[in-house]
C-alpha positions as CSV (number, residue, x, y, z in Angstrom):
1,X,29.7,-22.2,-50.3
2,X,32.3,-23.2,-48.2
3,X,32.4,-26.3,-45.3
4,X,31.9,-23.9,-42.6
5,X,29.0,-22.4,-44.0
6,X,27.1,-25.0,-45.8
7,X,27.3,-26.8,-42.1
8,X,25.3,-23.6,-41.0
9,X,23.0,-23.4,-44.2
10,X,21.9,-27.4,-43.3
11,X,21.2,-27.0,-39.4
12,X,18.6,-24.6,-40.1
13,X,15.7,-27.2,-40.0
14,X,17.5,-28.4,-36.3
15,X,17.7,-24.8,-35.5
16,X,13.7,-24.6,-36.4
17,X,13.1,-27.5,-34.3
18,X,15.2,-26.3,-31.3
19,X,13.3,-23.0,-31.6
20,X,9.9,-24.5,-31.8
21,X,10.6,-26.4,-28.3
22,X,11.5,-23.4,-26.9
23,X,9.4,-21.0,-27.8
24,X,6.5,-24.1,-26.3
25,X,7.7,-23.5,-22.9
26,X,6.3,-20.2,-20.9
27,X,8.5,-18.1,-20.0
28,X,7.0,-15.1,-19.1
29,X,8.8,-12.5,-17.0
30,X,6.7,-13.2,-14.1
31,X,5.8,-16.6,-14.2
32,X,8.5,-18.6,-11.8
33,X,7.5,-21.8,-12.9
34,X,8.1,-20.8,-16.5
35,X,11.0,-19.5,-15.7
36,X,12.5,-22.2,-14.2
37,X,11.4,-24.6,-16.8
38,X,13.2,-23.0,-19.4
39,X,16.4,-22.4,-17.1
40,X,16.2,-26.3,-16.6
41,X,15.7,-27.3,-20.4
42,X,18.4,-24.3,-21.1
43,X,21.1,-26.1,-18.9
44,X,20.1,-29.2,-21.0
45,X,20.4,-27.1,-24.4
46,X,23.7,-25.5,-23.8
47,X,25.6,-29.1,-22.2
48,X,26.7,-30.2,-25.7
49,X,29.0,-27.2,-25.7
50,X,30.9,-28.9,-22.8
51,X,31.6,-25.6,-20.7
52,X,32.0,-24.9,-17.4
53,X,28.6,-23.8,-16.1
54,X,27.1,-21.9,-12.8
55,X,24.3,-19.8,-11.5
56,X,23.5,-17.1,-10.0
57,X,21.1,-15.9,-7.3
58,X,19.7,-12.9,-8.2
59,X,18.3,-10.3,-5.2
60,X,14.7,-9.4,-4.8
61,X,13.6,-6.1,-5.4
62,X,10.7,-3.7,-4.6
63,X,7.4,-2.5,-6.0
64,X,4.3,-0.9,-5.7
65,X,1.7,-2.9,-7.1
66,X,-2.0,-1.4,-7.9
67,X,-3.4,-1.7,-4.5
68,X,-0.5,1.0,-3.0
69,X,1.0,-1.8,-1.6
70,X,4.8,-2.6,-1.7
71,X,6.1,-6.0,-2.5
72,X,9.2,-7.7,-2.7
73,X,9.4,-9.5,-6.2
74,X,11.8,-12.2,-7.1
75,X,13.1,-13.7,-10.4
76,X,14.8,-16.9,-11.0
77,X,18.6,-17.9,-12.0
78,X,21.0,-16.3,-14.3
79,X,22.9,-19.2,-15.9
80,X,26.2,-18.6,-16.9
81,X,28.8,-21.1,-19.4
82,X,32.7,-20.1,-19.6
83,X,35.3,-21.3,-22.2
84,X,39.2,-20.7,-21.2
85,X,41.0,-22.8,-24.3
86,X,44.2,-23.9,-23.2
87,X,46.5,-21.4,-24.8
88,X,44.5,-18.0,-23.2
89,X,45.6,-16.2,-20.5
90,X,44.1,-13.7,-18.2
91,X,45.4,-11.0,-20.5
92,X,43.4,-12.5,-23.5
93,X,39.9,-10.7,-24.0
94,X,37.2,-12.1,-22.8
95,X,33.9,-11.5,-25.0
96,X,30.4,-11.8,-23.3
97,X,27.9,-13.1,-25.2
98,X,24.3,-13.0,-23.5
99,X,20.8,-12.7,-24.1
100,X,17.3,-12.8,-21.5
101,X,15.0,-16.2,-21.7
102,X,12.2,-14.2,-20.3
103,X,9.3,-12.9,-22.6
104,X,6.5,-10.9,-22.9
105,X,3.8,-13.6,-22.7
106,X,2.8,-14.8,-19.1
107,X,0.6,-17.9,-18.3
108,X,-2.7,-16.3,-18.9
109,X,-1.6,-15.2,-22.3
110,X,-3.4,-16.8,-25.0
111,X,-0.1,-16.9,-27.4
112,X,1.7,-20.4,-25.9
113,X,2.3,-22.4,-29.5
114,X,4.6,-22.1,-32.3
115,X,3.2,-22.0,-36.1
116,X,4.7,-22.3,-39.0
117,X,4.0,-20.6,-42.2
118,X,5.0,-19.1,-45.6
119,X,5.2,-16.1,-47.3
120,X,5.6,-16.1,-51.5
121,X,8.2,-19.0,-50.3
122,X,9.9,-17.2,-47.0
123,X,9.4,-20.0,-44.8
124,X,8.9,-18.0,-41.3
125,X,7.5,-19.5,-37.7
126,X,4.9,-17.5,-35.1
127,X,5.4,-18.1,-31.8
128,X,6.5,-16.3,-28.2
129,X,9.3,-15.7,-28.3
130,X,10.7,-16.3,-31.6
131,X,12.8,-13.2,-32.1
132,X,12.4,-11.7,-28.5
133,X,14.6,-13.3,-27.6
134,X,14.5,-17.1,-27.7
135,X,15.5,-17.1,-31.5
136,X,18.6,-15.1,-30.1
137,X,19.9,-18.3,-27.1
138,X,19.5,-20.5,-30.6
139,X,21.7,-18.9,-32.8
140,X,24.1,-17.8,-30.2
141,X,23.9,-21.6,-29.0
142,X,24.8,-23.0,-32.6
143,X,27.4,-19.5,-33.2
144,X,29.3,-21.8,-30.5
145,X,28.6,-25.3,-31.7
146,X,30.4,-23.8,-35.0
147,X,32.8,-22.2,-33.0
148,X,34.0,-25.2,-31.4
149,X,33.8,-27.0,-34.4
150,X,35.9,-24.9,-37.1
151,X,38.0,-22.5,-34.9
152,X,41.1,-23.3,-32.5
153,X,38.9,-23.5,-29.8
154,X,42.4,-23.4,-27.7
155,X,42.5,-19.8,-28.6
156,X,39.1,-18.9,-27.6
157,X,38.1,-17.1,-24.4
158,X,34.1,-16.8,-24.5
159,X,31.5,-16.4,-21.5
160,X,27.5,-16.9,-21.8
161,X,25.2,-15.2,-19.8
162,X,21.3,-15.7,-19.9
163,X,19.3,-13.6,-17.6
164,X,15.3,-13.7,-17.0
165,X,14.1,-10.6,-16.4
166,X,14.8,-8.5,-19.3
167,X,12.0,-7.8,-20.4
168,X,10.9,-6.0,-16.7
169,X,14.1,-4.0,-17.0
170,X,16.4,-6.2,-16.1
171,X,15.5,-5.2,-12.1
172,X,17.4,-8.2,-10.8
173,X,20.3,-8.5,-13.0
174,X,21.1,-4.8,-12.5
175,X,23.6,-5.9,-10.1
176,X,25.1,-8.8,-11.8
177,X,25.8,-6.7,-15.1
178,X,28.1,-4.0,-12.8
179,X,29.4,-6.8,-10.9
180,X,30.6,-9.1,-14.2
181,X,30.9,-6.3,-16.8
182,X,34.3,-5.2,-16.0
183,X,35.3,-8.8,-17.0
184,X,35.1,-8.4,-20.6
185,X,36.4,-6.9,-23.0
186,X,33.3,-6.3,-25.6
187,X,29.6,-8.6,-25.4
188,X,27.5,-9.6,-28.4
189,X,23.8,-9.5,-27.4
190,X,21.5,-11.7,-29.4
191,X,18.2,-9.0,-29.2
192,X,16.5,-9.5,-33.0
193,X,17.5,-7.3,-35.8
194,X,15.2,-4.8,-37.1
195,X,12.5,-6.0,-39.4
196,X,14.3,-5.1,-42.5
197,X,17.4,-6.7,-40.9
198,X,19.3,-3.7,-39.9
199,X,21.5,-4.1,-37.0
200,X,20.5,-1.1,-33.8
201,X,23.0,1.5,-33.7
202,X,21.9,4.0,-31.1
203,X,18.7,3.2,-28.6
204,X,17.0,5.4,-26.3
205,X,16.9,5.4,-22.8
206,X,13.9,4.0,-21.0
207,X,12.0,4.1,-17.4
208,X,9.3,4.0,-15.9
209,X,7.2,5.8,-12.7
210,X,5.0,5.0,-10.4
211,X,2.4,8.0,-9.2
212,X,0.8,6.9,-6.0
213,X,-2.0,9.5,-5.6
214,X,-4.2,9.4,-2.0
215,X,-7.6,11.0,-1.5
216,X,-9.9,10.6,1.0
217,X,-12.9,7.7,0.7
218,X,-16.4,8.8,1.3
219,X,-20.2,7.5,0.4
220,X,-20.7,8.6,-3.1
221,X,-24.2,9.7,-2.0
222,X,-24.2,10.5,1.8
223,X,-20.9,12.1,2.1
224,X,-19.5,13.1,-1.5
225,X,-18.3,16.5,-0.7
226,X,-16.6,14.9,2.2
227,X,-14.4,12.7,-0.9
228,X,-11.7,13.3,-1.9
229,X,-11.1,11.5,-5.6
230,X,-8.1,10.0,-6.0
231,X,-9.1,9.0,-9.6
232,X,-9.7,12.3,-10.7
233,X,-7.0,13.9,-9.2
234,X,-4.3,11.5,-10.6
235,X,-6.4,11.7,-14.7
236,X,-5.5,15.8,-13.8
237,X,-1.9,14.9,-13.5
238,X,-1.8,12.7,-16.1
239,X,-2.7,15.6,-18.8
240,X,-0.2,18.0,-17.0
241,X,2.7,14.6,-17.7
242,X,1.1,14.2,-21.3
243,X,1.8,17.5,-22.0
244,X,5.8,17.2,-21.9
245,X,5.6,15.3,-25.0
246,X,6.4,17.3,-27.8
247,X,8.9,19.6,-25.7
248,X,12.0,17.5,-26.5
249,X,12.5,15.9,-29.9
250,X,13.7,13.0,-28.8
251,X,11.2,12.2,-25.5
252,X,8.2,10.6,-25.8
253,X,5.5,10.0,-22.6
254,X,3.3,7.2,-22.3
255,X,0.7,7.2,-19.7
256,X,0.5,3.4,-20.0
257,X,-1.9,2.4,-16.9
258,X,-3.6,3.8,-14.4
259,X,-5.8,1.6,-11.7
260,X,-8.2,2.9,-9.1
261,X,-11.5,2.4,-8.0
262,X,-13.5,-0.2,-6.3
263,X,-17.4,0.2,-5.2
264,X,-18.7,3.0,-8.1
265,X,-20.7,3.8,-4.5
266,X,-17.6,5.0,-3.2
267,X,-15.0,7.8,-3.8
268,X,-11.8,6.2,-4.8
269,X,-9.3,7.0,-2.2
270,X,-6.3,5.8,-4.2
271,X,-5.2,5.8,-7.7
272,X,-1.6,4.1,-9.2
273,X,-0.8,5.5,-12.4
274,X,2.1,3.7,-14.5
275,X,4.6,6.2,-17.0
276,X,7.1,5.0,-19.6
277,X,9.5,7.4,-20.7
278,X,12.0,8.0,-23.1
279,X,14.7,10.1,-24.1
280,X,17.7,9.7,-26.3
281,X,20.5,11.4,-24.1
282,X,21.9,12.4,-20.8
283,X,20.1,15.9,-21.1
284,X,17.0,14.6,-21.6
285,X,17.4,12.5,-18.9
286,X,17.8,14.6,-16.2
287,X,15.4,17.3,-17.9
288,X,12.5,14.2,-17.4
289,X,13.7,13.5,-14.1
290,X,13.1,16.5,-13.0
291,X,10.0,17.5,-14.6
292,X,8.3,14.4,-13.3
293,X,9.7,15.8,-9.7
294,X,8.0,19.2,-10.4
295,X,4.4,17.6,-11.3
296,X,4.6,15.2,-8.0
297,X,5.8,18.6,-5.9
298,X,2.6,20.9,-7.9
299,X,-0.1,18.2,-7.8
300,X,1.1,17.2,-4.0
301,X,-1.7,19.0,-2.0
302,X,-1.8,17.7,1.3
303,X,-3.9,20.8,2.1
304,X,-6.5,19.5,-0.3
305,X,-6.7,16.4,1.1
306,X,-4.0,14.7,-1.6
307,X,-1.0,13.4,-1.2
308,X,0.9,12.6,-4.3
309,X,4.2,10.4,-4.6
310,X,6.4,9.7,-7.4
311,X,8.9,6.5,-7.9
312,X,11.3,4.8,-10.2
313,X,13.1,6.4,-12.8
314,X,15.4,6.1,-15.8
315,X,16.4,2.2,-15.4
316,X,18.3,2.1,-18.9
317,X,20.5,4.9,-20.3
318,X,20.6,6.0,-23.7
319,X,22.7,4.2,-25.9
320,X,25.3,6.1,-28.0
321,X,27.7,5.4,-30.6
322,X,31.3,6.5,-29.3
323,X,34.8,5.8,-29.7
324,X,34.4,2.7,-27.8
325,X,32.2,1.2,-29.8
326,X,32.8,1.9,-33.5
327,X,35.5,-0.3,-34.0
328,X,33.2,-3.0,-33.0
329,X,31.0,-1.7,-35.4
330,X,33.6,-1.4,-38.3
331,X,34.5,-5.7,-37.7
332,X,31.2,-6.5,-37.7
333,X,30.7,-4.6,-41.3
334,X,33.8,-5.8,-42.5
335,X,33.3,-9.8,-41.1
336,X,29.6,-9.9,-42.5
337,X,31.3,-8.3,-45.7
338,X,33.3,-11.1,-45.7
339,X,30.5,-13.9,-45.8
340,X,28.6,-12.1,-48.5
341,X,25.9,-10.6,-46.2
342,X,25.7,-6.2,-45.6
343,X,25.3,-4.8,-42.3
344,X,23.0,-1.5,-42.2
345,X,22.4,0.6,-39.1
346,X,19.3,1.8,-37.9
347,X,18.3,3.8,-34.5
348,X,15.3,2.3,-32.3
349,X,13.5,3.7,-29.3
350,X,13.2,0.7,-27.8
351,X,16.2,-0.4,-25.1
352,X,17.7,-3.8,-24.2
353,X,20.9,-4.9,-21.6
354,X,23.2,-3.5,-24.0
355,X,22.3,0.2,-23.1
356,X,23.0,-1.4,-19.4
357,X,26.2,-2.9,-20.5
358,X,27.3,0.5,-22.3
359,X,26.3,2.8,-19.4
360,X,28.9,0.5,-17.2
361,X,31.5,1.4,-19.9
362,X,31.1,-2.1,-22.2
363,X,31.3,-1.6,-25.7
364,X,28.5,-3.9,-27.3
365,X,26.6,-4.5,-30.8
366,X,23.3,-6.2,-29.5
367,X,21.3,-7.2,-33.0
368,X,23.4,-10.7,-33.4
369,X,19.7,-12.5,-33.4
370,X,17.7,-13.2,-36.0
371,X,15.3,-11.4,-38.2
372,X,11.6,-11.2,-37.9
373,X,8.9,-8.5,-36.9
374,X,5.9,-7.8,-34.7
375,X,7.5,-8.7,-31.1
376,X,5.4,-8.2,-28.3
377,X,2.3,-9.0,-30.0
378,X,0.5,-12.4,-31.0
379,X,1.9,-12.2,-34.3
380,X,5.7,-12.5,-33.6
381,X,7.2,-14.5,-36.2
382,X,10.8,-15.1,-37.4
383,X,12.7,-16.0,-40.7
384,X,13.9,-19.4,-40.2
385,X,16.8,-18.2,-43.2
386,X,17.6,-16.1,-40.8
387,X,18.7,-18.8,-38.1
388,X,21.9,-19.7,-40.0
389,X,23.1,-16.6,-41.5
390,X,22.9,-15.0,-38.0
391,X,24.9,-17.7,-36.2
392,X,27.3,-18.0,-39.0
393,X,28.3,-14.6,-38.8
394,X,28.5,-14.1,-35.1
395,X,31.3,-17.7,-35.2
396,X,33.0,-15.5,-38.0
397,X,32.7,-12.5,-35.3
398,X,34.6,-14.9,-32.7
399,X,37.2,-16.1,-35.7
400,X,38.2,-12.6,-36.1
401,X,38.6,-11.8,-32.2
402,X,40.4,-15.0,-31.6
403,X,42.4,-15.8,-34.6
């Protein structure tokens, strides 16, 4: 073992303990307070790196909540770092390496508090957070620590980005990424691996919409026929939407919440039904979008007494493998080949920023963060080996960009 990676191998119980206080501190996507919190303690995390630092205001943006009424939703702070050593230019590369400190887990969830446990000796932690993705700002964090420790940090021309909204789609920072992205050259995301520890090669594209269906309200008893049922008409168009599944390999349909209804007394005048989608290319894509334009122009029956409208969309593109991208994929084989650890790829229907990133023509591999399983549940847990290895190899990534 050499200096630079026994220095890794002995952090991991400070990398544990950094996680831990983290992973304590609510962060979920729409909890401001939280949010802030964790931007403040993050801007207190990442000062040992000695880096320039700014933020970012992020814009507001619109919704339809479960009353038919549209809001303007806000987010907090991006938080960027930037490292120009003293022998780069603005011809050397610059690499991106970000990562969301938003989660899954608001302030009424139950899951706040880290655990820690074993398994036939694999000591792992449970916690919110842990692998998705506050597991990823801690082994990016000490990736950088190492960096600046082992490597000619006057060669090195590295920027940070941490954005809170992710895990909403990333509504806010949409304009950020195409505003920044140009800037770099190639980004390392820090999203977990995959529970076996394979790295994501290709992800599928990802949306959702909104189906805002009116009736008419009436007495239940007086006036039924008068009704018009909102709740029944929109169940009807969610069997016609089901019914796409199945069409296309690679789509799947979710009919993932659907609210309406007050008084049972009363016939429900409004329904909001909630869709995710997704699809693993640019065919599919459009073939969903407009399917989900034919259903709201077939079920809109204004001469019925229903109106039916149908918003959002596609929010992250399908994530490919392509020329751009493979070499990136060839050094990260060869450097973790390097260090004694294997890299194996594996496709996953779920989506993070880095299909964002590649849709605005950045190349990126976005599995740098740790290993673990059952994100987005009370269970998550991580493999506290897994701290190390995972920030060792992403400063031996940077080694080979830079040296």
């Amino acid at each position: 073992m050499n200096e630079m990676q026994a220095w890794f191998h002995n952090s991991q119980s400070q990398m544990a303990s950094e996680l831990e206080s983290l992973c304590n501190i609510c962060s979920g996507s729409d909890h401001l307070p939280g949010l802030l919190n964790v931007a403040s303690w993050l801007k207190q995390y990442l000062a040992d790196l000695e880096w320039e630092s700014r933020e970012y205001n992020l814009p507001t943006w619109s919704v339809v909540d479960d009353s038919g009424v549209r809001t303007e939703q806000q987010t907090h702070k991006a938080l960027r770092w930037d490292w120009d050593g003293e022998q780069t230019t603005n011809a050397t590369p610059r690499m991106l390496m970000s990562i969301h400190y938003d989660t899954v887990y608001g302030v009424n969830s139950p899951f706040q508090k880290c655990t820690r446990f074993s398994v036939d000796g694999d000591e792992r932690m449970r916690g919110p957070g842990v692998i998705d993705a506050k597991g990823g700002i801690v082994v990016m964090k000490w990736a950088l620590l190492g960096a600046m420790k082992f490597l000619d940090k006057k060669r090195l021309r590295i920027s940070v980005i941490l954005t809170p909204d992710e895990e909403i789609g990333s509504p806010a920072t949409k304009s950020l990424w195409q505003a920044v992205a140009p800037e770099f050259s190639f980004a390392m995301l820090y999203e977990p691996t995959l529970p076996d520890g394979s790295f994501v090669s290709e992800r599928k594209g990802t949306g959702t919409f909104t189906v805002i269906v009116h009736g008419k309200a009436a007495h239940a008893g007086r006036n039924f026929d008068a009704g018009r049922n909102a709740i029944l008409h929109a169940s009807k168009i969610a069997v016609a939407i089901n019914e796409l599944n199945g069409v296309h390999k690679g789509v799947t349909v979710n009919i993932g919440r659907i609210r309406g209804g007050d008084a049972v007394n009363v016939v429900p005048d409004l329904c909001v039904m909630r869709v995710n989608v997704r699809v693993t290319n640019a065919m599919e894509q459009k073939w969903i979008e407009a399917e989900m334009a034919r259903i709201q122009k077939e079920w809109d029956k204004p001469e019925l007494g229903f109106r039916v409208e149908v918003e959002g969309g596609i929010f992250a593109q399908p994530k490919t493998i392509d020329d751009s991208v493979m070499p990136w994929i060839k050094r990260t084989e060869a450097v973790a080949k390097s260090i004694g650890e294997s890299v194996l790829w594996k496709p996953s229907g779920g989506a993070s920023d880095g299909n964002k990133l590649a849709a605005l023509g950045l190349p990126n591999v976005d599995t740098f963060g740790p290993e673990g399983d059952l994100l987005h549940s009370d269970q998550e847990w991580v493999r506290l080996s897994s701290l190390p290895r995972k920030a060792h190899l992403s400063c031996k990534m940077l080694q080979s960009m830079f040296e």
